[in-house]
C-alpha positions as CSV (number, residue, x, y, z in Angstrom):
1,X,-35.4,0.9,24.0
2,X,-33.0,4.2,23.6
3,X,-30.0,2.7,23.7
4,X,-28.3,1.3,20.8
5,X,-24.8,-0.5,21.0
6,X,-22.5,-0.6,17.9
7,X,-19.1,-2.1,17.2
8,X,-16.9,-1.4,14.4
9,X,-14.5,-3.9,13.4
10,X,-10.8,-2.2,11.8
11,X,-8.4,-4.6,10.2
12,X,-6.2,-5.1,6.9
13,X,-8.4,-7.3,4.0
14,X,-6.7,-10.5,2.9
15,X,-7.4,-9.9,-1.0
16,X,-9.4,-11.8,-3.1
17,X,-9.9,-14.6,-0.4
18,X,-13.2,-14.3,1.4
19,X,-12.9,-17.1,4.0
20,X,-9.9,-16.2,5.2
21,X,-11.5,-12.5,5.6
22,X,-14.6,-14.5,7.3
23,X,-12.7,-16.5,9.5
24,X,-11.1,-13.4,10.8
25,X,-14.0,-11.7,11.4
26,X,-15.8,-14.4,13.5
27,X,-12.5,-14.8,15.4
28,X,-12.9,-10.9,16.0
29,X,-16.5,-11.3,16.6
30,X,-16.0,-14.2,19.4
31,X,-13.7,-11.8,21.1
32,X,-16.4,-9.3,22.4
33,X,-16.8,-9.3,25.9
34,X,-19.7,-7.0,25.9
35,X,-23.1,-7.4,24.5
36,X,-23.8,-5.5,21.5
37,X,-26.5,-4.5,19.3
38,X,-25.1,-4.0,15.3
39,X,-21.7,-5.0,14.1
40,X,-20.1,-3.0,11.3
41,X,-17.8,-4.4,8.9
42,X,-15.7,-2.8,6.3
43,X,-16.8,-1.9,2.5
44,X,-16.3,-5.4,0.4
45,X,-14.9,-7.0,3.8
46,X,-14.7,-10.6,1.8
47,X,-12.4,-9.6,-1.1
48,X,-11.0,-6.2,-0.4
49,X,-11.8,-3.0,-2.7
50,X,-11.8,-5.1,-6.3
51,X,-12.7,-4.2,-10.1
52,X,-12.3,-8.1,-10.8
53,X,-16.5,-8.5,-10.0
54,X,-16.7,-11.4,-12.4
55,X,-14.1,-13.3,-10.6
56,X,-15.3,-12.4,-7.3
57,X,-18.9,-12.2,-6.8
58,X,-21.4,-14.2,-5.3
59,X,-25.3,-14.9,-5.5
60,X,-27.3,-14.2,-2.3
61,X,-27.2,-17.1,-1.1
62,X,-23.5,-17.9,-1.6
63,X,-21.0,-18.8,1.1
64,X,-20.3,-15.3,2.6
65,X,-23.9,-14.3,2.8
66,X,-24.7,-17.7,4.6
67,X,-21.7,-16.4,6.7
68,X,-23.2,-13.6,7.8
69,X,-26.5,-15.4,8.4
70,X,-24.8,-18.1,10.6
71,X,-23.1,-15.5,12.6
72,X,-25.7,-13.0,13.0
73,X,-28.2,-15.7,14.3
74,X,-25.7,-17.5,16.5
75,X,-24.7,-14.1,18.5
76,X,-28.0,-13.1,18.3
77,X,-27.0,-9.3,16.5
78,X,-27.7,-7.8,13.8
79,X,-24.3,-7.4,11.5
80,X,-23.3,-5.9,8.3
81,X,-21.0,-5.1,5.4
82,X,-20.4,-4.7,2.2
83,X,-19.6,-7.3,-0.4
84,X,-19.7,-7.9,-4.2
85,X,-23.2,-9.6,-5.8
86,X,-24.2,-10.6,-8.7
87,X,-28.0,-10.6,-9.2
88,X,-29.8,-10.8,-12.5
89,X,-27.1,-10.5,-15.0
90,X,-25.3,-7.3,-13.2
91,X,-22.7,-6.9,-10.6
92,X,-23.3,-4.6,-7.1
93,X,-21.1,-3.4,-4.9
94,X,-23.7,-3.5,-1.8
95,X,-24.7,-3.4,1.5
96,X,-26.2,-6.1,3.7
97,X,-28.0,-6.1,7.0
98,X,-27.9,-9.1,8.2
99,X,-30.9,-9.7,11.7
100,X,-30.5,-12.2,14.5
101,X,-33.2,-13.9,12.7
102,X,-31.8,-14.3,9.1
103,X,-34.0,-11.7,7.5
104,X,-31.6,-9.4,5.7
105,X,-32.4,-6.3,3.6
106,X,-29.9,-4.7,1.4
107,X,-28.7,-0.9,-0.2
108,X,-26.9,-0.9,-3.6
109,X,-23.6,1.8,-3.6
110,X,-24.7,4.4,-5.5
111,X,-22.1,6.7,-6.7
112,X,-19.4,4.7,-8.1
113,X,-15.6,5.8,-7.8
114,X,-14.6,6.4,-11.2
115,X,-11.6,6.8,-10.3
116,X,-11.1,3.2,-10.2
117,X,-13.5,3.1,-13.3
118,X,-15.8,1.3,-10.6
119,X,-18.7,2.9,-12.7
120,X,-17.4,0.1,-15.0
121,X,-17.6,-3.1,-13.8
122,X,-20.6,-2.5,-10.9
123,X,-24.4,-1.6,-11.2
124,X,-25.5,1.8,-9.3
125,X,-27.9,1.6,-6.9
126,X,-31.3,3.9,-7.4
127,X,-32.7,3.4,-4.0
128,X,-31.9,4.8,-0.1
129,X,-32.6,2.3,2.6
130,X,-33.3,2.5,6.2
131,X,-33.6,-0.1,9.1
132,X,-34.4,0.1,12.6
133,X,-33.1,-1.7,16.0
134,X,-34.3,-0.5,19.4
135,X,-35.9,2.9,17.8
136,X,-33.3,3.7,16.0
137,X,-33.6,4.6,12.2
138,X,-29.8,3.7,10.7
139,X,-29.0,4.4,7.1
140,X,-26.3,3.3,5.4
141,X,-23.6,4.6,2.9
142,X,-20.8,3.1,1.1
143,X,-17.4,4.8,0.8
144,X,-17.6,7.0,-2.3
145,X,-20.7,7.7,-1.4
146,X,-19.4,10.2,1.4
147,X,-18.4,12.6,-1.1
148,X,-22.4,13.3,-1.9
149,X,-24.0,15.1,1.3
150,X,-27.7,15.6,-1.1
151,X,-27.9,12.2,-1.4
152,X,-27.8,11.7,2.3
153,X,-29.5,14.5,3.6
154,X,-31.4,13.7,6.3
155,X,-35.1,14.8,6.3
156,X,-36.2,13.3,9.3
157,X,-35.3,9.8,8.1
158,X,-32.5,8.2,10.2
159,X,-30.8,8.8,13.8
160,X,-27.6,7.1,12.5
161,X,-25.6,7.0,9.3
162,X,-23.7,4.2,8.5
163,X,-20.5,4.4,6.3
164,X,-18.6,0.9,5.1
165,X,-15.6,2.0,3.4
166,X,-12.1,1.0,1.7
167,X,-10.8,4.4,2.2
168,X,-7.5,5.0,0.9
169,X,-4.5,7.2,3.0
170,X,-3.8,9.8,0.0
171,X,-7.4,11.4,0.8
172,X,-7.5,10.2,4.5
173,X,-8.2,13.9,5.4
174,X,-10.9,14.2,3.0
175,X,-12.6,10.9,5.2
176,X,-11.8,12.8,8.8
177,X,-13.1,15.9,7.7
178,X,-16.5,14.8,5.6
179,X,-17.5,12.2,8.1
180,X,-17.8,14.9,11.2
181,X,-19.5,17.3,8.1
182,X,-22.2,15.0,7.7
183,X,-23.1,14.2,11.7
184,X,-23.3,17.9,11.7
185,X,-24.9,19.2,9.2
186,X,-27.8,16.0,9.4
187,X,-27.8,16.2,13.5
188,X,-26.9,12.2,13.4
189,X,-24.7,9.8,15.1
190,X,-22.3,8.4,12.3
191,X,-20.0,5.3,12.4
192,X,-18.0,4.8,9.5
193,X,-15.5,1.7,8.9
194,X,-12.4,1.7,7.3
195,X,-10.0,-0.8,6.9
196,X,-5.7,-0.7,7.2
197,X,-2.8,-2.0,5.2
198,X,-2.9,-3.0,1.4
199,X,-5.0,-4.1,-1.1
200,X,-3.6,-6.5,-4.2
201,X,-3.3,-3.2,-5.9
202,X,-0.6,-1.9,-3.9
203,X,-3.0,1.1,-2.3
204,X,-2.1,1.7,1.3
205,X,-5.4,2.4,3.9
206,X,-5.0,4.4,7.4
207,X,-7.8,3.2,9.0
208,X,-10.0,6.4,11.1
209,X,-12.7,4.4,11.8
210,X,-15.2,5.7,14.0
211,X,-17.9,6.5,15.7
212,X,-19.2,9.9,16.8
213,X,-21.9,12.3,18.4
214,X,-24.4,14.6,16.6
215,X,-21.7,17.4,17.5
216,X,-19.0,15.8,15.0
217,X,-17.1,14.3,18.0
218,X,-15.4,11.4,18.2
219,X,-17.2,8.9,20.8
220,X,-14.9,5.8,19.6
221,X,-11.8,5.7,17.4
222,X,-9.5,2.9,16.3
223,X,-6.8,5.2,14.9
224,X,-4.5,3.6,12.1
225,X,-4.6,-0.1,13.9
226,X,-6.5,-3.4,13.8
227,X,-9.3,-3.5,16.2
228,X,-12.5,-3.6,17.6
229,X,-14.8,-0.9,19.5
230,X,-17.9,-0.5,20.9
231,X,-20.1,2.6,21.6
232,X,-23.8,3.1,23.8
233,X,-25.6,5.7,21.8
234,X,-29.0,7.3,23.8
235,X,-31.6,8.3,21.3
236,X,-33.4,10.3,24.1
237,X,-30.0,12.6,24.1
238,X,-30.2,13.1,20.5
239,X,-33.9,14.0,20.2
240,X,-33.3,16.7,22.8
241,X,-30.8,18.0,21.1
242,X,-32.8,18.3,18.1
243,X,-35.6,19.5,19.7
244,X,-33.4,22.7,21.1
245,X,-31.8,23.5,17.9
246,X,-34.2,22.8,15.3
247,X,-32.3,23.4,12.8
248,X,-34.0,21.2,10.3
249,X,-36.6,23.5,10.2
250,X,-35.1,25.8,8.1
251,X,-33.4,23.2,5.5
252,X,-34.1,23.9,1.8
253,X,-36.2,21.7,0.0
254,X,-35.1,19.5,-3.1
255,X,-35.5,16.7,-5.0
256,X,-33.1,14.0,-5.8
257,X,-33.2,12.6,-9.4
258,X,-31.6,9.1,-10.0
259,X,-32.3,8.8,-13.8
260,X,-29.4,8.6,-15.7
């Protein structure tokens, strides 16, 4: 196929309360009236944007993962998010694709917001991931992580970026701006997820979710309010495109270190 579908879910986190967060989210989910490939949820969509890990996390195969197995295999799509885990000792802010057939893969956050002296309570990740549905190569990104356009350069690797994110209003132009930099300058669809209202610590979140075209512009956008949107991206557009302007051909060459 060259045609993948993707919705993006918007809404305000209920903090540090992950099935209330899930029940809204199926309740969201069970309210699509058209069919749909990939469903993107928000960075740490069960607990909101939290330095408590300890209190928090779960194993792999705790409730919110199972969650996301149960829903992805009943509505038959593949669905993702980020959420806290603890694996072997350390804590990891991270990524999971969940398939219609209860597989899953998974991307740790790699740069940490220190800001929020994240750096000190979660695990960086080392490694980029890819997936693929219906041809398309999708790589994902979590929040922070936007700020870093070597460490998602694309070299041929992915047709559409993925950004979870508990972006906060303060730098909500710094999101706009960087999300249509990186379709551009990596000739990719993007959708990036935001969430809206407050988290526990009183930080207020605008939303901008989206999704958009290799040309930085905006396909589908849920503004500053709750909601739901879906978007029909044709791979066979974007490889013409690319195949006009090459402009890949004439990237600079590097190598990205993730030793300490």
């Amino acid at each position: 196929m060259s045609t993948l579908s993707v919705t993006i879910i918007q809404t305000a986190l209920h903090w540090h309360d992950a099935g209330r967060n899930c029940d809204y989210f199926s309740r969201a989910i069970d309210t699509l009236d058209e069919l749909t490939d990939l469903i993107v949820l928000p960075e740490m969509f069960s607990t909101g944007f939290t330095m408590d890990a300890q209190s928090q996390a779960e194993q792999m195969n705790g409730p919110t993962v199972k969650w996301m197995r149960k829903t992805a295999t009943n509505r038959n799509v593949f669905l993702c998010g980020s959420l806290i885990i603890e694996d072997n000792g350390h804590f990891y802010n991270r990524f999971i694709l969940m398939r219609p057939d209860g597989s899953h893969e998974h991307y740790d956050k790699r740069h940490l917001f220190r800001y929020a002296n994240e750096h000190r309570h979660y695990s960086a990740g080392a490694e980029i991931m890819t997936f693929e549905i219906n041809g398309f190569r999708i790589c994902p990104m979590i929040c922070y992580d936007l700020r870093f356009p070597v460490w998602s350069r694309n070299r041929g690797r992915y047709d559409l970026l993925l950004y979870v994110a508990n972006w906060p209003s303060p730098r909500h132009f710094a999101w706009k701006t960087l999300i249509r930099a990186r379709a551009i300058e990596n000739m990719s669809f993007v959708a990036a997820v935001n969430r809206i209202g407050k988290d526990g610590n009183g930080h207020p979140y605008e939303g901008g979710s989206v999704i958009i075209d290799y040309f930085g512009k905006n396909i589908r956008s849920l503004g500053k309010k709750e909601g739901v949107a879906t978007a029909k991206l044709n791979l066979k557009e974007l490889q013409a495109y690319r195949d006009k302007f090459a402009f890949h051909n004439d990237a600079d060459e590097f190598l990205i270190s993730t030793e300490e």
